[in-house]
Backbone as CSV, one residue per row, in Angstrom:
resi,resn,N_x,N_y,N_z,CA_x,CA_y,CA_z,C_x,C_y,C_z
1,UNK,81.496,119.834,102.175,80.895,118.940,101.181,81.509,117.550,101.296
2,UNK,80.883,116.715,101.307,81.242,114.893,101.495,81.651,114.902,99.977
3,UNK,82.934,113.980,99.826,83.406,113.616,99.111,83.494,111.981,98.927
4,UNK,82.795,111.482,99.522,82.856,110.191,100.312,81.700,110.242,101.303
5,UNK,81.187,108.299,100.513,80.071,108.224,101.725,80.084,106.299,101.699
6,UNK,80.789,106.051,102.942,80.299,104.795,103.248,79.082,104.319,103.935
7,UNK,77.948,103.202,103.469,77.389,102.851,104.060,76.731,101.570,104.350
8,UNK,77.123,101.076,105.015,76.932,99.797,105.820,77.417,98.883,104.767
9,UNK,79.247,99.191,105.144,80.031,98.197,104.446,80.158,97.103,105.071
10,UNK,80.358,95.965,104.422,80.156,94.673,105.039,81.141,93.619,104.005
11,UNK,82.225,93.410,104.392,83.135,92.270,103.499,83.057,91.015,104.536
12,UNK,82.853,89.946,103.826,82.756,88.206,104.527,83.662,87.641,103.377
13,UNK,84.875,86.763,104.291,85.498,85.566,103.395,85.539,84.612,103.725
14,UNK,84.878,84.043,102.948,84.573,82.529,102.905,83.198,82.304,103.200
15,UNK,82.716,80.820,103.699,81.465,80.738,103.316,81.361,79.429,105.017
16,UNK,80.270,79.404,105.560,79.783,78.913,106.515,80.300,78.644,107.546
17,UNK,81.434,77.506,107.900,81.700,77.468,109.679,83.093,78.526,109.138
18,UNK,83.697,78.505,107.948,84.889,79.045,108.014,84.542,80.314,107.684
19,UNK,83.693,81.493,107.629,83.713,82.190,107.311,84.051,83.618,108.105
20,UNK,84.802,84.254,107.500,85.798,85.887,108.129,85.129,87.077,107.789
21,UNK,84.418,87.529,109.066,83.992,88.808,108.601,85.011,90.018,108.697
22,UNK,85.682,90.206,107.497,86.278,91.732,107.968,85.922,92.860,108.626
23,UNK,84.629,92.871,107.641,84.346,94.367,108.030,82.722,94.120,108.353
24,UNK,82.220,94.688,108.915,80.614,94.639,109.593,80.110,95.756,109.817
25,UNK,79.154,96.345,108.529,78.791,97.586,108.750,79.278,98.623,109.329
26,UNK,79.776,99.105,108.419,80.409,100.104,108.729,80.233,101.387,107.905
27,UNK,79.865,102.464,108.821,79.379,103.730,107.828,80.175,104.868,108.286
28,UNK,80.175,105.720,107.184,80.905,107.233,107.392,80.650,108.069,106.375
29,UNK,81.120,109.130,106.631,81.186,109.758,105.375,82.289,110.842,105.558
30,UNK,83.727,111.254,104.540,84.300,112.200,104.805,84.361,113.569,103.744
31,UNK,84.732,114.278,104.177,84.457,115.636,103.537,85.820,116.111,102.720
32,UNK,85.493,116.975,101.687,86.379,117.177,100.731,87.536,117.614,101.183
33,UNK,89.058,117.325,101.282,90.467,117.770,101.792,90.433,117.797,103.760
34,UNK,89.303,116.818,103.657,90.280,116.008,105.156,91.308,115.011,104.948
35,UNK,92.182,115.301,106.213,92.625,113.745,106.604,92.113,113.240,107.852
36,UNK,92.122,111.643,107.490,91.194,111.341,108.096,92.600,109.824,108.328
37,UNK,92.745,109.647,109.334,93.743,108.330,109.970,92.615,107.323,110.863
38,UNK,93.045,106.064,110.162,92.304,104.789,110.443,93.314,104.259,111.480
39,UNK,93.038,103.742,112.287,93.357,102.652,113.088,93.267,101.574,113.826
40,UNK,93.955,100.872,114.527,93.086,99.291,114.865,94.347,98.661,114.843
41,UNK,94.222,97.884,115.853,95.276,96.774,115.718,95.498,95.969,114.429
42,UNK,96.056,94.943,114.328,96.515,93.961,113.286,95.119,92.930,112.889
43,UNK,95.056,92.974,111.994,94.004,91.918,111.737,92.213,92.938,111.980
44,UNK,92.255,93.972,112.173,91.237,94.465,112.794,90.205,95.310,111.639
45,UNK,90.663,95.025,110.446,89.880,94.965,108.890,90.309,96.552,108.484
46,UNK,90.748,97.113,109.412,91.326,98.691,108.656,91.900,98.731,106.926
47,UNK,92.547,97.720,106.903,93.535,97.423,105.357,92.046,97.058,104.406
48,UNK,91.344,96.338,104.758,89.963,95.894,103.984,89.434,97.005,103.961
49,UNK,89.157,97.752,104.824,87.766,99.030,105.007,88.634,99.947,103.311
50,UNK,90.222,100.147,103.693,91.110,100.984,102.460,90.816,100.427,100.663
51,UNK,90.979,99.305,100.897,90.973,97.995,99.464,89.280,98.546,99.498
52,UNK,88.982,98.817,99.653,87.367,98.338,99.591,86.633,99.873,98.996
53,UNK,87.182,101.101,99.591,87.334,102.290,99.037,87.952,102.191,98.136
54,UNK,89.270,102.436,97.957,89.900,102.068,96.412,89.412,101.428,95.183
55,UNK,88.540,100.510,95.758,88.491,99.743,94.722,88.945,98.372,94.181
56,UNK,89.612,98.498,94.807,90.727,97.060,94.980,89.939,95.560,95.370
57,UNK,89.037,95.563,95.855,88.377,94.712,96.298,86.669,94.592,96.077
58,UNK,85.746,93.974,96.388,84.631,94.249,96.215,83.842,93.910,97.512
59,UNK,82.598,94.589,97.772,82.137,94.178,99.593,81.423,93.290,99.240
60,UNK,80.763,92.377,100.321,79.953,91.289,100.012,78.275,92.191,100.631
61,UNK,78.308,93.287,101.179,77.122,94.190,100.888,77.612,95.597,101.122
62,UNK,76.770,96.657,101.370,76.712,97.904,101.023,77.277,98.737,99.827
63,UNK,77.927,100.046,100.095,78.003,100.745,98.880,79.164,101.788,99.782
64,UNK,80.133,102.161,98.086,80.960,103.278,98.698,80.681,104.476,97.607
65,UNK,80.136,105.552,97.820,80.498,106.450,97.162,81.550,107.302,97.114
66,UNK,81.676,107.749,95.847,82.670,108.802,95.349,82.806,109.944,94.933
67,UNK,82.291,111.191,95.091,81.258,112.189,94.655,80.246,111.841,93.988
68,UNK,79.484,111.372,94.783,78.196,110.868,94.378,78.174,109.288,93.997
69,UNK,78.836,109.338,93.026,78.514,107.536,92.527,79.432,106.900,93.229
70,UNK,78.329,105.493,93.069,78.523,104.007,93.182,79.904,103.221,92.217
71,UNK,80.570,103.255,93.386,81.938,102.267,92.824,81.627,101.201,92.174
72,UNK,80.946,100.845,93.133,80.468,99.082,92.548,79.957,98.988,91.548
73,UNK,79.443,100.147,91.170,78.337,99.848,89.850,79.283,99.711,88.549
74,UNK,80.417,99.847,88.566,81.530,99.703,87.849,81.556,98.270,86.842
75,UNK,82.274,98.054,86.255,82.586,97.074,85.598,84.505,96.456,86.146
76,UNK,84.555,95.531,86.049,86.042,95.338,86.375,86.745,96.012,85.923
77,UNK,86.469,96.320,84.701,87.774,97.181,83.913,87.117,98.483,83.935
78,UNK,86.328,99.018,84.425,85.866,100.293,84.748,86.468,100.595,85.984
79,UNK,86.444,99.857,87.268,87.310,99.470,88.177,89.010,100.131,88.065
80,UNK,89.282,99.245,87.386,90.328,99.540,86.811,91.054,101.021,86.453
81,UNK,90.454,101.573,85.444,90.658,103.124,85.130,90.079,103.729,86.168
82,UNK,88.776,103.215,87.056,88.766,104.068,88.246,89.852,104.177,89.270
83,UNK,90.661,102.858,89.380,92.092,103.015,90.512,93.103,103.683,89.930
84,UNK,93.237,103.917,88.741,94.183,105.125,87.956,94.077,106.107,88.092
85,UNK,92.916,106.400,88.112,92.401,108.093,87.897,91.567,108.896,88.940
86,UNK,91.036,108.166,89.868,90.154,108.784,90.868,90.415,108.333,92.364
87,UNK,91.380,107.552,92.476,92.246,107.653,93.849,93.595,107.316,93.378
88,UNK,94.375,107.377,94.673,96.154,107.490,94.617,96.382,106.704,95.434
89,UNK,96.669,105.617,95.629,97.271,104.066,96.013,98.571,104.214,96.785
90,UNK,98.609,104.315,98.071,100.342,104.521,98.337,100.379,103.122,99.334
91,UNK,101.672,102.559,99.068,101.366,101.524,100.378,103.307,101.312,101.161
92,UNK,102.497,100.188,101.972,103.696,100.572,102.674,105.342,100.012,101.945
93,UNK,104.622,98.979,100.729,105.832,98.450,99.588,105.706,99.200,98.640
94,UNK,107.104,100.128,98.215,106.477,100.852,97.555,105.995,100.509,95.696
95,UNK,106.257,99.835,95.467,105.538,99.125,93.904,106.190,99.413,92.823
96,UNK,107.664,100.268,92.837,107.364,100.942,91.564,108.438,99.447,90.580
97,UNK,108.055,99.985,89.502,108.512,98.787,88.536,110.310,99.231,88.672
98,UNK,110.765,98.307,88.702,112.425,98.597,88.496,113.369,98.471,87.363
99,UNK,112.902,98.338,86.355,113.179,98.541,84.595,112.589,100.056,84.458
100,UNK,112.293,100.811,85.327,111.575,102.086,84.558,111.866,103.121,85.468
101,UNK,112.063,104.332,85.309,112.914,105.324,86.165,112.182,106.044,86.764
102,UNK,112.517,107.466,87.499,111.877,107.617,88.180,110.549,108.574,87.781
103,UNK,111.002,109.504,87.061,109.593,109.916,85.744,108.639,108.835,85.209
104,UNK,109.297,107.878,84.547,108.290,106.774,84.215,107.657,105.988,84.807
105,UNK,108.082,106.032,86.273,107.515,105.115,87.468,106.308,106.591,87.472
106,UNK,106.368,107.280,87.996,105.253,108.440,88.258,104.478,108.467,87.433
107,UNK,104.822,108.339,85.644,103.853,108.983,84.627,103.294,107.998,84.488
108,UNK,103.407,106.701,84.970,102.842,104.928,84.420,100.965,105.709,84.616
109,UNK,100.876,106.024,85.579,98.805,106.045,84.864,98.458,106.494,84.430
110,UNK,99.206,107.419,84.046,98.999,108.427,82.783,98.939,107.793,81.587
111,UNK,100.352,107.208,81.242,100.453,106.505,79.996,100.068,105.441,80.237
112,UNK,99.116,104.549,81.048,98.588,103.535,80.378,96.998,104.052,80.021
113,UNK,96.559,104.918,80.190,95.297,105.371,79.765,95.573,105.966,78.451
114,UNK,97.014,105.978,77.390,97.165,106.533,76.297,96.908,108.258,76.524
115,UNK,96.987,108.830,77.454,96.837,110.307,77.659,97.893,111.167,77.957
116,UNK,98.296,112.043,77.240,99.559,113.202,77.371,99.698,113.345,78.410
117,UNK,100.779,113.238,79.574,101.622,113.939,80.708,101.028,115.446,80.775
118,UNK,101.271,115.466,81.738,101.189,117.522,82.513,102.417,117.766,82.750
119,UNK,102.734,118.125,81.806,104.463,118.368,82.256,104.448,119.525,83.870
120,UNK,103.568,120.292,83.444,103.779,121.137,84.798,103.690,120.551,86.007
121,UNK,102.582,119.894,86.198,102.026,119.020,87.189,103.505,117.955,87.290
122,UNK,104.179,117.370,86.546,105.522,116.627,86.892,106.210,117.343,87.540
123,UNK,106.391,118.432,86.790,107.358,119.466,87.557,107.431,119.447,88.983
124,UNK,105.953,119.732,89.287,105.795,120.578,90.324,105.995,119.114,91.500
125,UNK,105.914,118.451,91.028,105.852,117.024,91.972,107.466,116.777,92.327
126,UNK,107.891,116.922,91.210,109.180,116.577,91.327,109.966,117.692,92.612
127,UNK,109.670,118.517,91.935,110.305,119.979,93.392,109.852,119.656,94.446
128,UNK,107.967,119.426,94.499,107.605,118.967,96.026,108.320,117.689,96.759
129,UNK,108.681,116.869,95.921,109.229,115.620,96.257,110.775,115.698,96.643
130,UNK,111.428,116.747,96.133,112.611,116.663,96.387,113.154,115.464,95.330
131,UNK,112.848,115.681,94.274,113.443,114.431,92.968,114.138,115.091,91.903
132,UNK,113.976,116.602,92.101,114.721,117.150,90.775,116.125,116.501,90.779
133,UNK,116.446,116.198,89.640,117.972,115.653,89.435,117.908,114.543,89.275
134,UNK,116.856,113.218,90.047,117.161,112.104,89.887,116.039,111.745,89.256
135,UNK,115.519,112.128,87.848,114.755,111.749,86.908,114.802,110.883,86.357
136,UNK,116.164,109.956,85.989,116.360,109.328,85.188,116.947,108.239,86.251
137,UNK,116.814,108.216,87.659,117.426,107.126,88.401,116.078,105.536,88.102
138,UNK,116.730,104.886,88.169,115.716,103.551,88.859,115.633,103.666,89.961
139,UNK,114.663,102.625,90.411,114.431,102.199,91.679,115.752,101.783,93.015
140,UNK,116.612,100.984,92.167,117.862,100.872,93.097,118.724,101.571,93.005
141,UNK,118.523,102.561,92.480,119.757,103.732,93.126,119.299,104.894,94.009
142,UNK,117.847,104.220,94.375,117.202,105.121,95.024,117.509,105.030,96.890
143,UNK,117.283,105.439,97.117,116.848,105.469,99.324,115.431,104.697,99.388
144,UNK,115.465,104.479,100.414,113.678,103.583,100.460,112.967,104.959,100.594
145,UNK,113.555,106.232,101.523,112.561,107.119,101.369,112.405,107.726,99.938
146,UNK,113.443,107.834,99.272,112.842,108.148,98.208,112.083,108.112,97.178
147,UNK,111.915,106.359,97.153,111.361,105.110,96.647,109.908,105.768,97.140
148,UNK,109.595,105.956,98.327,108.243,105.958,98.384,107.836,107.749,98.040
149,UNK,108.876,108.444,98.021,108.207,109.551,97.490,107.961,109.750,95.892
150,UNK,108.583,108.274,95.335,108.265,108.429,94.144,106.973,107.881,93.584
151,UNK,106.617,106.588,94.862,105.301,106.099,94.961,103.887,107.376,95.063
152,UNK,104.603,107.984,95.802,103.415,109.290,96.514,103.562,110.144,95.141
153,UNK,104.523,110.052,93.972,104.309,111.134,93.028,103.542,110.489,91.895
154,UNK,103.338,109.197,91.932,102.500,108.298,91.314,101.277,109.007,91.889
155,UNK,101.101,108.326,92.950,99.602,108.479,93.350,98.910,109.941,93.177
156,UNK,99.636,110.747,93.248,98.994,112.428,92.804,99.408,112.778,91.658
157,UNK,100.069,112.122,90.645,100.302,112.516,89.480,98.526,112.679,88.593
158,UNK,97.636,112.132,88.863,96.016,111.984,88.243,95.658,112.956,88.933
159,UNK,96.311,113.618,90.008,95.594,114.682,90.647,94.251,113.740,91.319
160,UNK,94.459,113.108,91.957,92.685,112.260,92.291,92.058,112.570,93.200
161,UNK,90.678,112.358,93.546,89.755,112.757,94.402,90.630,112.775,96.038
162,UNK,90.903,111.063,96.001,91.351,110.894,96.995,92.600,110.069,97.332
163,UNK,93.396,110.580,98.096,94.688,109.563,98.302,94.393,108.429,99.437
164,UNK,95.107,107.219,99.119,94.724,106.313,100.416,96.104,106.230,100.486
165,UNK,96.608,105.962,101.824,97.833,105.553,102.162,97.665,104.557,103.084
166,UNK,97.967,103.199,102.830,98.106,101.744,103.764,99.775,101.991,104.557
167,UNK,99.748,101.824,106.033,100.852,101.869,106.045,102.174,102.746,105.394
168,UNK,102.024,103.973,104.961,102.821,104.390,103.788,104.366,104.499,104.740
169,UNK,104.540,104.936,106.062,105.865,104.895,106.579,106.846,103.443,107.334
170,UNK,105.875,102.436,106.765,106.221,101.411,107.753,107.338,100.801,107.427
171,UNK,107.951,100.825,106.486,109.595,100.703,105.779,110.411,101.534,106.012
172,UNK,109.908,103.125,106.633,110.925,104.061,106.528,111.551,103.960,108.422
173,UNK,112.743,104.773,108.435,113.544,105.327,109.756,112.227,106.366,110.172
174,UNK,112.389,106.830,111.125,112.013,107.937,111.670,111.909,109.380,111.187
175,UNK,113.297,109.645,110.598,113.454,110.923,109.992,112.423,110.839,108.102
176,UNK,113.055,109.764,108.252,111.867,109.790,106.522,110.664,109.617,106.495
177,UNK,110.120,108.881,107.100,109.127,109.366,108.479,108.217,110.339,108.426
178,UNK,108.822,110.864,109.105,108.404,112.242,109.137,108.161,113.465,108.020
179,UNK,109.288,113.401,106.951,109.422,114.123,105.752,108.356,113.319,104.613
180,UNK,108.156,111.995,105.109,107.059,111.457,103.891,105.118,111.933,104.842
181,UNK,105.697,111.530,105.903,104.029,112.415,106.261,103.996,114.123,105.946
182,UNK,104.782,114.833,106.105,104.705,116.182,105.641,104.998,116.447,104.597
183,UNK,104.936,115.992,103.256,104.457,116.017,102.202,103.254,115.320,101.902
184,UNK,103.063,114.118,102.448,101.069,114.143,102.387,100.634,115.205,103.161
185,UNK,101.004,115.880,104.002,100.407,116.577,104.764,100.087,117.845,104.225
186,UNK,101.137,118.071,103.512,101.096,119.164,102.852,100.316,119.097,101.432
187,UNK,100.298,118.042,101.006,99.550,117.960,99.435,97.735,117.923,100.202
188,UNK,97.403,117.658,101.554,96.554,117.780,101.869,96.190,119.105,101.824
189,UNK,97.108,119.918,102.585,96.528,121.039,102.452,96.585,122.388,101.716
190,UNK,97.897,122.420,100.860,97.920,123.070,99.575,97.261,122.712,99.045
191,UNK,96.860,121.341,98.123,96.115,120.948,97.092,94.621,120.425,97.489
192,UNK,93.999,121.000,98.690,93.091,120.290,99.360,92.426,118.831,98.787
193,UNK,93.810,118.186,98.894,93.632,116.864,98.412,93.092,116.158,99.939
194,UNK,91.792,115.322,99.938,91.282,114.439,101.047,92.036,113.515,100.835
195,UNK,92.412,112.873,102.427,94.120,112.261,102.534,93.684,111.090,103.626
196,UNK,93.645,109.864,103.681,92.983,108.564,104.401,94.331,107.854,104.361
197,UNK,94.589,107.950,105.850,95.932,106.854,106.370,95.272,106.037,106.828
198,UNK,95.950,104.264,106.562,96.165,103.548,107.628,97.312,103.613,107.950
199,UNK,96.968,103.237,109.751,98.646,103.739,110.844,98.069,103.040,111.839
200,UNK,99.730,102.725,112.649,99.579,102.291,113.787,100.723,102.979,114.398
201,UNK,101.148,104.507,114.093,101.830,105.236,114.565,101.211,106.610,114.962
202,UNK,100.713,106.489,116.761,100.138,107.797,117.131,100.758,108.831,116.367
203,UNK,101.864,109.315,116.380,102.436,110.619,115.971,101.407,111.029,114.523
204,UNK,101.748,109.740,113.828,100.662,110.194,112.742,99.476,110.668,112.911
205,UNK,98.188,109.732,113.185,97.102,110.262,114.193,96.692,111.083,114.888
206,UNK,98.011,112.038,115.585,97.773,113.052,115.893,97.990,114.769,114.735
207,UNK,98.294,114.080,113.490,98.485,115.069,112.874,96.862,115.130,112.110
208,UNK,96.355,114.287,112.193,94.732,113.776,111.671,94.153,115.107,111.695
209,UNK,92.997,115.474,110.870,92.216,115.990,111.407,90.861,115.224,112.090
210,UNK,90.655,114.488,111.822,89.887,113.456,112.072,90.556,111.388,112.310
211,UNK,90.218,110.962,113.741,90.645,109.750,113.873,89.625,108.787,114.051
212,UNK,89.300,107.410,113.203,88.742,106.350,113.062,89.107,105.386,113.326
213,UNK,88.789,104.846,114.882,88.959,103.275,114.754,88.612,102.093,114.708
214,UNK,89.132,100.853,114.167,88.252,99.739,113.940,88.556,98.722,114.206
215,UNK,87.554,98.003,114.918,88.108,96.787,116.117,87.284,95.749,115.360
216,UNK,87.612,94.580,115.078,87.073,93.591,115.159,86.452,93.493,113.939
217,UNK,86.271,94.646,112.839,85.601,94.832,111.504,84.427,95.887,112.154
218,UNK,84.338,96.476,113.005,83.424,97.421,112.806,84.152,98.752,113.858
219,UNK,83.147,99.967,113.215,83.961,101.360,113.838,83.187,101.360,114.997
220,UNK,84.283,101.882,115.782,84.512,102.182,117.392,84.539,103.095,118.049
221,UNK,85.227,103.806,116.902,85.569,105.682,117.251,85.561,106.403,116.364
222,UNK,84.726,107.631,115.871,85.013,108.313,114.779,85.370,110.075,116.074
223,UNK,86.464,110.581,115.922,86.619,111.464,116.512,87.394,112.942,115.810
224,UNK,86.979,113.686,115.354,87.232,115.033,114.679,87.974,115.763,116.319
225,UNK,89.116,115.812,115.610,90.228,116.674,116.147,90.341,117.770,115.859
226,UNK,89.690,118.581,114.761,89.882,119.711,114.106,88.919,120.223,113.360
């Protein structure tokens, strides 16, 4: 079942001799608890094609669906509670506020929608994450890997359709690395959560079940590995 359906996305910035096409029609569609890894050199609109799913941005034509509906048809601040609640935002900085610890960095979209915590669902994040104990740390007493596994307990704390990850290892060593892709990897496939990297690290890519790439603002390669 498609959980996701792009079609003939198209972002332009700016307007006549100066104008940047990111992205140039571009269509897909992915299915419920894939991962699916984007790639493309620098500048090659992959980060736009992500912002543009999310929500984060708006196209200058086509449409993205989300089980079924139209993002766009949104309102800004519909927008809004849609990037809280129906995808999981991970990037490669990890964001979290540094006045607020490491529970309250995770529960923030929860409580800004005024809605009760899942305590279980914390729980269980916290064990997957390897955070039990440091509940009450901030941000700087943290590791950068840990920092971003607290980002990644944000982003699945709504439980959401879909996770995007920009870059999510590009701050880390090697070894964290590795332990932060196999926990997306794994929330992919325990929680058949559908899981969309951008990377410019084969190793990742090859853990894909599916690889997309995009040159120039339009796709090049859509190739199912699995």
């Amino acid at each position: 079942m498609n959980i996701l359906s792009i079609e003939h996305l198209t972002r332009v910035y700016g307007t006549g001799d100066t104008a940047v096409r990111a992205l140039d029609d571009v269509s897909f569609t992915v299915e419920a608890g894939e991962f699916v890894a984007i790639i493309g050199s620098s500048g090659s609109g992959k980060s736009t094609l992500l912002h543009l799913i999310g929500g984060v941005d708006r196209p200058t034509s086509g449409t993205v669906r989300l089980a079924g509906e139209d993002v766009f048809a949104r309102s800004d601040e519909q927008l809004a509670i849609f990037r809280r609640r129906e995808v999981g935002l991970v990037y490669q900085f990890y964001n979290l506020i540094p006045v607020l610890d490491v529970v309250e960095n995770m529960t923030l979209p929860v409580l800004m929608d005024g809605r009760a915590v899942n305590g279980q669902r914390l729980q269980m994040l916290l064990r997957a994450l390897g955070l039990t104990g440091r509940e009450r740390y901030l941000p700087n007493q943290l590791s950068g890997g840990q920092q971003q596994r607290v980002a990644i307990g944000r982003a699945l704390m709504n439980a959401p359709a879909v996770v995007l990850a920009d870059e999510p290892t590009g701050n880390l060593d090697s070894r964290n690395s590795a332990e932060i892709m196999q926990l997306l990897r794994s929330s992919n496939r325990d929680l058949n959560q559908t899981l969309i990297v951008i990377t410019h690290d084969e190793d990742i890519a090859l853990m894909a079940d599916r690889v997309i790439a995009i040159e120039d603002g339009r796709l090049v390669r859509d190739e199912r590995r699995r």
